[in-house]
N, C-alpha and C positions, 0 to 999 in steps of 0.2 A: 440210376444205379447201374443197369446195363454198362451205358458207355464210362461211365468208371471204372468199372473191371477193366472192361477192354482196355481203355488205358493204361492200367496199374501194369497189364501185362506186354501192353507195348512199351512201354518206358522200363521194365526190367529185359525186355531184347535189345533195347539203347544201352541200357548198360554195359551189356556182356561183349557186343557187340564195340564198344567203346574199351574193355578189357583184354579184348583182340587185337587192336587197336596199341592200347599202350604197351603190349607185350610186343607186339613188332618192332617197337622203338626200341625198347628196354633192351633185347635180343641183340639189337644192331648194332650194342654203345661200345665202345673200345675207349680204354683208360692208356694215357702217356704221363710218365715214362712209363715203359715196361719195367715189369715185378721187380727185376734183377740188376735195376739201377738204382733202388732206394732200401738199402735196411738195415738202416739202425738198431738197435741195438734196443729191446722190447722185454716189457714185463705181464706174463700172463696172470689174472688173477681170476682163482676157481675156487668161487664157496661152494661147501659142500657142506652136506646133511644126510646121513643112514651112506650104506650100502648097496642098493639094490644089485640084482643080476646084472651082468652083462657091464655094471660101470666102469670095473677095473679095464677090460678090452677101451671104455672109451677115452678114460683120461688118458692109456695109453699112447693116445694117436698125438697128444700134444707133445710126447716126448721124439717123437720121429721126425720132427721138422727140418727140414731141407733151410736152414735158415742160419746166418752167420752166429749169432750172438743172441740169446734170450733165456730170458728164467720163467719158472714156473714157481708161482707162489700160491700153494693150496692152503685153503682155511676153514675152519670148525670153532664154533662155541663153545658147546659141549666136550670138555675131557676125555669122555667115556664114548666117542662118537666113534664107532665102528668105522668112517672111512679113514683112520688115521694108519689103520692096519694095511688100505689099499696103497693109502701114499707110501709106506714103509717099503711096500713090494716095489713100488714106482722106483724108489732110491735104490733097492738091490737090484732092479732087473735094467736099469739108464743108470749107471753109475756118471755116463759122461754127460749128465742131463743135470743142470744147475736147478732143482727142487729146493722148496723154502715150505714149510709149514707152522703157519702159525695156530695157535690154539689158546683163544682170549674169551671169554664169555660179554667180556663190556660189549655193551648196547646204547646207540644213541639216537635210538626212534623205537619205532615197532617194530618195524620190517625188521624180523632177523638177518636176510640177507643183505639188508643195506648194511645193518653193524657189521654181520664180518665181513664186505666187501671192506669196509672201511678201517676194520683192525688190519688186512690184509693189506691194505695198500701203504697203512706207515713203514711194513719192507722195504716197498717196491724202489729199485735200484735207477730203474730208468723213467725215461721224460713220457714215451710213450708206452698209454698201456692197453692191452687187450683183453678185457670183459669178458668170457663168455662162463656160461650155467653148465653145471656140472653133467650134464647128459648130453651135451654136443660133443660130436665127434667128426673128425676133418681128416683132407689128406696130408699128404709130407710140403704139397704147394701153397697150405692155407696161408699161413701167415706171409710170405712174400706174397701173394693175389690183396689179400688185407688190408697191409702195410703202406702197399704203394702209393695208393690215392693221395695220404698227407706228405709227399714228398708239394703238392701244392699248399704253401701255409693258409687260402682262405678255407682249405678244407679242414671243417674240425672233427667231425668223426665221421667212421664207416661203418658199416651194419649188414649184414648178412639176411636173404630169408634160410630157410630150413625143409630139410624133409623129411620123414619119418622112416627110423627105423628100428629093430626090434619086436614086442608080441604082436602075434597075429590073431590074439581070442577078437570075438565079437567088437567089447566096449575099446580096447586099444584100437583097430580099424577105425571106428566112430571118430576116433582122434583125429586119427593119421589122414584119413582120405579127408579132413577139414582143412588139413593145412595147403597143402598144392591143389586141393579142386576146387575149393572157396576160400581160403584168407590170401593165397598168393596174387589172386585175380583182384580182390579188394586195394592190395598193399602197390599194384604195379598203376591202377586207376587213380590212386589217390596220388603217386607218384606223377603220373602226368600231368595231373589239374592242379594240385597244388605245390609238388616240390615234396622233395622227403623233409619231413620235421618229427622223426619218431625214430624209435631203434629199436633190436629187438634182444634179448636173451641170450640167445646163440652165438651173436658176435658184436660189441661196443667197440671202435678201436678210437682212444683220443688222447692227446699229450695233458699231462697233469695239469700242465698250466690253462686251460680251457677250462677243465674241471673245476679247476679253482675259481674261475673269473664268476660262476656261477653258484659259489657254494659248498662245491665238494658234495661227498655224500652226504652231508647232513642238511642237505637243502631237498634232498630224498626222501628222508629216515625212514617218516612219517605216511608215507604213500604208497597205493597199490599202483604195480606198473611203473616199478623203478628202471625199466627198460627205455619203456615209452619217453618218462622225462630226460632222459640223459639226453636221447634224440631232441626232445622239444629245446628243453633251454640251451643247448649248443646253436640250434636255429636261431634263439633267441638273440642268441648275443652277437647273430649277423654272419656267424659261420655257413658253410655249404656240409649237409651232411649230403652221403654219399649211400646206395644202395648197389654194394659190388653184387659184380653179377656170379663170385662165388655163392656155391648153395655150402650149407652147413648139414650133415646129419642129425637129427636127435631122435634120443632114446626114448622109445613110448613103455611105459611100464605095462606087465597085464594088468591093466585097470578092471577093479569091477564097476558096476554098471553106475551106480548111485557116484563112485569115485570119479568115474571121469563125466558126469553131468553136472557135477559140483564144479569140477576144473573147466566147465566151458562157461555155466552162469559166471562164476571167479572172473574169465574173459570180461564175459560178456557186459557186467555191472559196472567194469574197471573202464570198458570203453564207454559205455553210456555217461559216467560223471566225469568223464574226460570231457565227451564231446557230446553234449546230452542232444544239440542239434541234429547233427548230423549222423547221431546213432538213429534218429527217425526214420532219416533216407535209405538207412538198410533195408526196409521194405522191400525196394526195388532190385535189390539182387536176391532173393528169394524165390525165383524165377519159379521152382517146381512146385512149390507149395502155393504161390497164387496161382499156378495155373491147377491145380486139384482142389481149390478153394472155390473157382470162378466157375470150371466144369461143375461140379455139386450143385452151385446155383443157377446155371442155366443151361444143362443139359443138352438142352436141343438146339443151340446156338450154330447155324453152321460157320459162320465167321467168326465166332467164340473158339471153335475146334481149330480153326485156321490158323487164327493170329496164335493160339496156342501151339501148336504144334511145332509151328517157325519159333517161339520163342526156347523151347525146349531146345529143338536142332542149333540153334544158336550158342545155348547154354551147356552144352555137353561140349560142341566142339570147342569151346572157348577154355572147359576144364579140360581136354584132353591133349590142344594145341601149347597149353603154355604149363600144364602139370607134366603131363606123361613127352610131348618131344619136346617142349624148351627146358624145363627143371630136373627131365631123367626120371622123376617119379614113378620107381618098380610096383612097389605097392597099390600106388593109383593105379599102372598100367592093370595087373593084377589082379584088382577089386574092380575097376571100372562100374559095373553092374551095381555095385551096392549106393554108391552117390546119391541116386534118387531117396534113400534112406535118410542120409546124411545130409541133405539137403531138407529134409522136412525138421529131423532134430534139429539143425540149426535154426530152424523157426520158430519152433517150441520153445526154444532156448531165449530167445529175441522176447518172444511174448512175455516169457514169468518175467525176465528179466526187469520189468518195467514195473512188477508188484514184488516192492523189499527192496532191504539195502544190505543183507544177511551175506556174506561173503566165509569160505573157509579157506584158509590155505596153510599148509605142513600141519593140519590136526587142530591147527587153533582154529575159534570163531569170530570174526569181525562185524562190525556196523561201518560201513561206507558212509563218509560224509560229503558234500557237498566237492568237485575237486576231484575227488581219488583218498583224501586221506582217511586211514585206517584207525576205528577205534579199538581195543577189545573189547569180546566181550565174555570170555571165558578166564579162566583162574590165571590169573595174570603173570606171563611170561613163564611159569612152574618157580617162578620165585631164580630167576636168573640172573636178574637185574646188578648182582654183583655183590653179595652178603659179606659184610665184615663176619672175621673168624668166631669171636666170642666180643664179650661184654668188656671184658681185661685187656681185649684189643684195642682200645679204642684208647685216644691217645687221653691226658687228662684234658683240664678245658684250657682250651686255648686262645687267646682274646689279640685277634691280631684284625686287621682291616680284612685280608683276602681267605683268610680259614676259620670257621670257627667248630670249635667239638667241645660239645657238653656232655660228662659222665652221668648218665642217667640209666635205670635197673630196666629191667623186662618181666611183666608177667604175660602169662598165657589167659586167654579169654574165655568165656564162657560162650555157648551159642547166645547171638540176639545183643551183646555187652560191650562191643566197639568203644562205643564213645564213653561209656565210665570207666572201664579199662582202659583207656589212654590217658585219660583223665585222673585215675588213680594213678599211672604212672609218675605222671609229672604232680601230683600232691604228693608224692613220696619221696620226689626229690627237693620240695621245698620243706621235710621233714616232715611230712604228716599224714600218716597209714589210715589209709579209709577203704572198704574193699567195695570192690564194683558193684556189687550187690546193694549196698548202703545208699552209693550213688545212684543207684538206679530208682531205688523207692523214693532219695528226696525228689529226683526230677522228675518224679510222677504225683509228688506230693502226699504219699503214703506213706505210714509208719513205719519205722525197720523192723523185718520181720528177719532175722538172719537164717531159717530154715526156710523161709521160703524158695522155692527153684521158680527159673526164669529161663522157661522154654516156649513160650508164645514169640507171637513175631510183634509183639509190641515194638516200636520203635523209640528210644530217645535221641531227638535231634538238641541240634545244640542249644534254642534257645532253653529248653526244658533244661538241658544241665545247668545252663546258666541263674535262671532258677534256682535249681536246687542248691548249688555250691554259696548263694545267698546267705543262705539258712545258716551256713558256717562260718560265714565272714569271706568271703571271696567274691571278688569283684571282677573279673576278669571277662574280657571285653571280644566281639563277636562281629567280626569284618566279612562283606560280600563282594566279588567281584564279579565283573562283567563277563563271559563268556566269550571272549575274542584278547588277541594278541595285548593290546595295552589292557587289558583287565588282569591277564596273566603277571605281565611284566609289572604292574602297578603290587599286588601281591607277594611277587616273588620280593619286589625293594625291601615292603614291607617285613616280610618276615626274614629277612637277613638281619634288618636292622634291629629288631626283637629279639635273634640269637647272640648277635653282640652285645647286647645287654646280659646275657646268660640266662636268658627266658627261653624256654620251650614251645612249640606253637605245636597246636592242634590243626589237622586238617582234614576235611571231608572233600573224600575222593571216590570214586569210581573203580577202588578196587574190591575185585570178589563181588564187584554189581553195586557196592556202594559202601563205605566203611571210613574209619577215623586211625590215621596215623598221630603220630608222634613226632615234629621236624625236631632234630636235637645238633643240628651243625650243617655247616656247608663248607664247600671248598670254591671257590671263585673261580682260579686260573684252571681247574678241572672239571667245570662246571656239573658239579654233584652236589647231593644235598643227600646225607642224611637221616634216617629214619627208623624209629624204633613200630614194628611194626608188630601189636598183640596176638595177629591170628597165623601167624609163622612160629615154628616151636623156636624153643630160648638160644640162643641167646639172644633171639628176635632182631637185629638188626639189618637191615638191607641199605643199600647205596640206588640213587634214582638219579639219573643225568637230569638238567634243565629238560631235556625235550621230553623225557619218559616224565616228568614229574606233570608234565604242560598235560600229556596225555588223559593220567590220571586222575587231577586235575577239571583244567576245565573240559578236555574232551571226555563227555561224562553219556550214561545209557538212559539216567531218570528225567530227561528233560528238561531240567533248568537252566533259568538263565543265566546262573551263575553257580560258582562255587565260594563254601567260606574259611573263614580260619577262626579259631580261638585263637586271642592272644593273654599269653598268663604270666601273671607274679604272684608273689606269697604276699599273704595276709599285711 
């Protein structure tokens, strides 16, 4: 056990040591042409969400650019999104600044910010575009330093590290001194050994047509670390990404304490089902933490205190040679002293990290699946998903091969009534008024009691309604699919082919943690479907893309291995 320790701590001085190492290379690199022989003509896209302090100062630094030709195209979901009023300032205060603001609510995953990256970019004017998150902030040189690398066509994109700037309470520090004392030394080694295949937040730069050869956003949607893949699948597809040696500033919010341990597990889970191997090996740059791990257990060690001590020496000069003089890091120079802090919560972090798959990010709650991709697991999307106006909206039915809209009413649910409430829905469109309640007791096989209330958590699943609606002459029929891509796709055929018929199809999904819609239409070439949903007030209807539906669907929280559908006709 001894000389294990010993180990564990000599192989984290290899590391750092090996981090010294790649930053002297990194340091030394010079890119041709120079900046100011290649620039095109570039599209910045900045999703954004809230307000915070200090943002206005940062999106203003992309208007200052020393750069021929480019636009800025900021974007928001939300209507009501307070940065709409920063962008307004942006257009009165850079009049000579080409600003675009789009404001779409459609979503074609989870990731909000993949959807409005993705509304944003049906703008964008030019061939190449520049990614970055709404809390980076740059000089007048950024984008010609950026830009340049793809004037080589096998380079497909460029990417930026970052350093922190803004509060200085406690939990913001925690942030900050992570990123130049420990992620930049992580990001410059992984650099040497394997090649960059990642990207980061701060700065994406890649011609559309790259983007597309993979997908676009919506080969994203669905995933934590839509930074990471831009970088990975550009690799993929035989490109060279690039880690310029511009740094990016970002904006650390004053985090409180629980908020910013949430945004490093967030990290930390995201790289674990990235790289579930080689998130093991992080072990080994944990340098401070196994050596106050090692001393606790062998105290009196005097070659334990040795190899110790070189390991630390090692470890600080490694953060202070490539954070504070290679990367300029004020802050780290500044805090210096606290790192050993920062250095142990990063371990603590590493550890939970590996019990749960609990992920938060902008207030929502996720389940991490296998990958990166993200399930919900809280009140799903606040019902964003894209709601038709009213019930009178909706067009009559229409019976064409690529659309189909069936006129069907909306009640409101009772707690615990999903699935007889849906089900009463569509018995009402086949002419026949039965109330949930009624339904509820045949599929429990009870007498109707119409005073009775139905505030237990009983549940009726479908075969039980199936059952019950028996009893009245209904025969309507109960499909299961498999929990993976052909299970979804076999499904979705399914019930398209059911609505062209001018049938209704029931489904059980995973919203609100488990519940029964209503499919009452699709549209094909817009790939949307439809749905009258009970526990949304009236006019109850909402719009669900293919991939939000796949979500719902089979990525589900109750463990099964599949999900089902009613399929129904009238008597």
């Amino acid at each position: 056990m001894f000389w294990l320790v010993v180990m564990l701590v000599i192989a984290s001085s290899v590391y750092h040591l090996l981090s010294l190492y790649s930053a002297a290379r990194f340091f030394r690199q010079t890119y041709s042409p120079p900046a100011s022989a290649f620039t095109p003509p570039v599209s910045i896209l900045k999703p954004l969400r809230g307000a915070e302090a200090g943002l206005g100062e940062v999106l203003a630094s992309f208007c200052e650019q020393d750069y021929p030709a480019y636009e800025i195209i900021f974007g928001v979901l939300d209507p009501q999104d307070p940065a709409i009023g920063l962008v307004e300032q942006l257009r009165a205060t850079y009049p000579q600044c080409q600003i675009k603001l789009v404001i779409n609510p459609h979503r074609i995953g989870t990731s909000a910010k993949v959807s409005n990256l993705y509304n944003i970019c049906q703008e964008a004017s030019h061939e190449i575009l520049v990614i970055s998150d709404c809390d980076a902030c740059v000089g007048p040189d950024y984008l010609r330093s950026v830009v340049a690398p793809l004037a080589d066509e096998r380079v497909g994109l460029v990417t930026c590290l970052y350093r922190p700037i803004g509060s200085k309470n406690f939990s913001a520090l925690m942030e900050g001194l992570g990123l130049m004392g420990e992620f930049a030394l992580g990001v410059l080694v992984a650099r040497q050994l394997d090649g960059v295949r990642f990207a980061f937040g701060a700065t994406a730069v890649l011609r559309q047509k790259v983007l597309a050869e993979f997908g676009g956003f919506a080969a994203i949607a669905n995933f934590l670390g839509d930074d990471f893949l831009l970088g990975h699948l550009t690799a993929q597809r035989g490109y060279e990404v690039i880690l310029s040696p511009y740094v990016v500033e970002t904006l650390i919010p004053p985090y409180q304490f629980g908020e910013m341990f949430r945004h490093q597990l967030r990290w930390a889970r995201s790289t674990k089902f990235r790289r579930p191997f080689g998130y093991v090996g992080l072990i080994f740059t944990y340098t401070t933490a196994l050596v106050v791990l090692a001393l606790l257990a062998f105290p009196t060690s005097i070659l334990l205190w040795s190899v110790s001590a070189f390991a630390l020496a090692i470890r600080f000069l490694a953060a202070w040679f490539i954070g504070v003089i290679g990367f300029e890091d004020r802050i780290l120079r500044r805090y210096f002293y606290l790192l050993p802090i920062r250095d142990v919560l990063s371990f603590v972090v590493w550890v939970i990290s590996f019990f749960g798959t609990t992920v938060y990010w902008c207030g929502d709650r996720y389940r991490l699946l296998p990958g990166g991709k993200l399930l919900p697991q809280s009140r799903w999307f606040d019902n964003q998903a894209g709601i038709i106006g009213s019930s009178e909206a909706l067009p009559k039915p229409q019976m064409s091969v690529d659309v189909i809209f069936i006129q069907i009413s909306h009640r409101q649910q009772e707690n615990y009534l999903c699935v007889p409430t849906a089900a009463a829905i569509v018995l009402e469109y086949f002419g026949e008024t039965r109330s949930p309640h009624e339904l509820k007791v045949l599929s429990r096989g009870q007498p109707y009691n119409p005073n009775e209330a139905f505030t237990d958590f009983t549940i009726t699943f479908f075969r039980d309604l199936l059952t019950g609606l028996q009893a009245i002459g209904y025969t309507w029929k109960e499909a299961t699919y498999a929990n993976n891509s052909h299970g979804f796709d076999n499904g979705l055929k399914e019930i398209q082919e059911h609505l062209r018929k001018g049938l209704p199809v029931l489904a059980d999904t995973s919203l609100f943690g488990g519940h029964t819609i209503a499919i009452v239409g699709f549209d094909a070439p817009k790939q949307l479907l439809y749905v009258v949903d009970s526990n949304i007030p009236p006019p109850g209807y909402r719009s669900l893309s293919y991939c939000q539906f796949e979500q719902v669907w089979h990525s589900h929280e109750t463990g099964f291995n599949g999900r089902s559908a009613i399929f129904t006709k009238p008597k």
